[in-house]
C-alpha positions in Angstrom: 3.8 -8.8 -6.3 5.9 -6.0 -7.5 8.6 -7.1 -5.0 8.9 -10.8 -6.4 9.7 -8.8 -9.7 12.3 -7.1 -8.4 14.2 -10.4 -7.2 13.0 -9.1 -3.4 11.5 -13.1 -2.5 11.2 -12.7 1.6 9.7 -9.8 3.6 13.2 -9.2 5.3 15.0 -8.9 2.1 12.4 -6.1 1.4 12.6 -4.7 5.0 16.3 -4.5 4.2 15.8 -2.8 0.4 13.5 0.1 2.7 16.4 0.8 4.9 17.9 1.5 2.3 15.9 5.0 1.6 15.4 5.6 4.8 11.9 3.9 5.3 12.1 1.5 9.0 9.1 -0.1 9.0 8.5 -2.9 11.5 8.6 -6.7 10.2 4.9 -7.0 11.2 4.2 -4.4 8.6 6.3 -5.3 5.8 4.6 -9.2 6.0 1.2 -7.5 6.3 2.3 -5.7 2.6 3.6 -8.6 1.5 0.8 -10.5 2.0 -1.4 -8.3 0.4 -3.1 -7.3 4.1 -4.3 -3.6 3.9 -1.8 -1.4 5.7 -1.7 2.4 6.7 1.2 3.9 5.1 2.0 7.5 4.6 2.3 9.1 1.3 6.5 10.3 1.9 6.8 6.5 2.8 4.8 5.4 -0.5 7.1 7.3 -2.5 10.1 5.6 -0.8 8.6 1.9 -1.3 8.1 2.9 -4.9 11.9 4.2 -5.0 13.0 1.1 -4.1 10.9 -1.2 -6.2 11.1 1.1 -9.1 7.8 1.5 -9.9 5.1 3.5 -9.4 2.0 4.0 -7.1 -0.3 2.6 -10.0 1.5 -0.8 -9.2 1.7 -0.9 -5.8 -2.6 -0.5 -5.5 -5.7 -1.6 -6.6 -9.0 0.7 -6.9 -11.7 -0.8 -5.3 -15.4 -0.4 -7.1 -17.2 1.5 -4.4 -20.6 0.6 -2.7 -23.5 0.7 -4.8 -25.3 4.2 -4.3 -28.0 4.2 -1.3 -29.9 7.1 -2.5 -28.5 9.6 -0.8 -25.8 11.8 -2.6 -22.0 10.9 -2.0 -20.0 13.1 0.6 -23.1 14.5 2.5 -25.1 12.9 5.7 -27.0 11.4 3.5 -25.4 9.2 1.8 -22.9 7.9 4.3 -26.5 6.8 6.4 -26.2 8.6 8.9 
C-alpha cells in the first residue's frame, strides 16, 4: 500500500497525516482503505489523500476488467439487462 511507503504503518497514523489537509474521515473508513475494502470517497477528498501520500490517483486504484459483453450495447437498456 502506498501508505506503508510513505512510513504511514497504522490506520491512525494515516487518519492523523488526513487531518493534516483538512480531510476528517472516520476511523471506520480509513481501516476500510487500509485494508483495501472498497470505499466511497469524493474526488476533492482523493486529491487530499494523494496530497498527503504524495502520489497520484493512478496509485491509489486499480481498473477492474469489466463484464464480459451480453449482447446488448454498453450504456443503453440493453445491455445493462434490463
Amino acid at each position: 500500500m502506498v501508505a506503508a511507503q510513505r512510513d504511514l504503518g497504522r490506520p491512525t497514523e494515516l487518519l492523523e497525516a488526513f487531518k493534516t489537509v483538512g480531510f476528517t474521515p472516520s476511523m471506520s473508513k480509513v481501516a476500510a482503505m487500509w485494508s483495501g475494502t472498497p470505499v466511497t470517497v469524493r474526488l476533492d477528498d482523493l486529491d487530499k489523500v494523494c496530497a498527503v501520500l504524495n502520489c497520484t490517483v493512478g496509485d491509489l486504484l486499480q481498473a477492474e476488467p469489466l463484464e464480459a459483453d451480453c449482447g446488448g450495447e454498453r450504456g443503453t437498456a440493453e445491455g445493462r439487462g434490463s
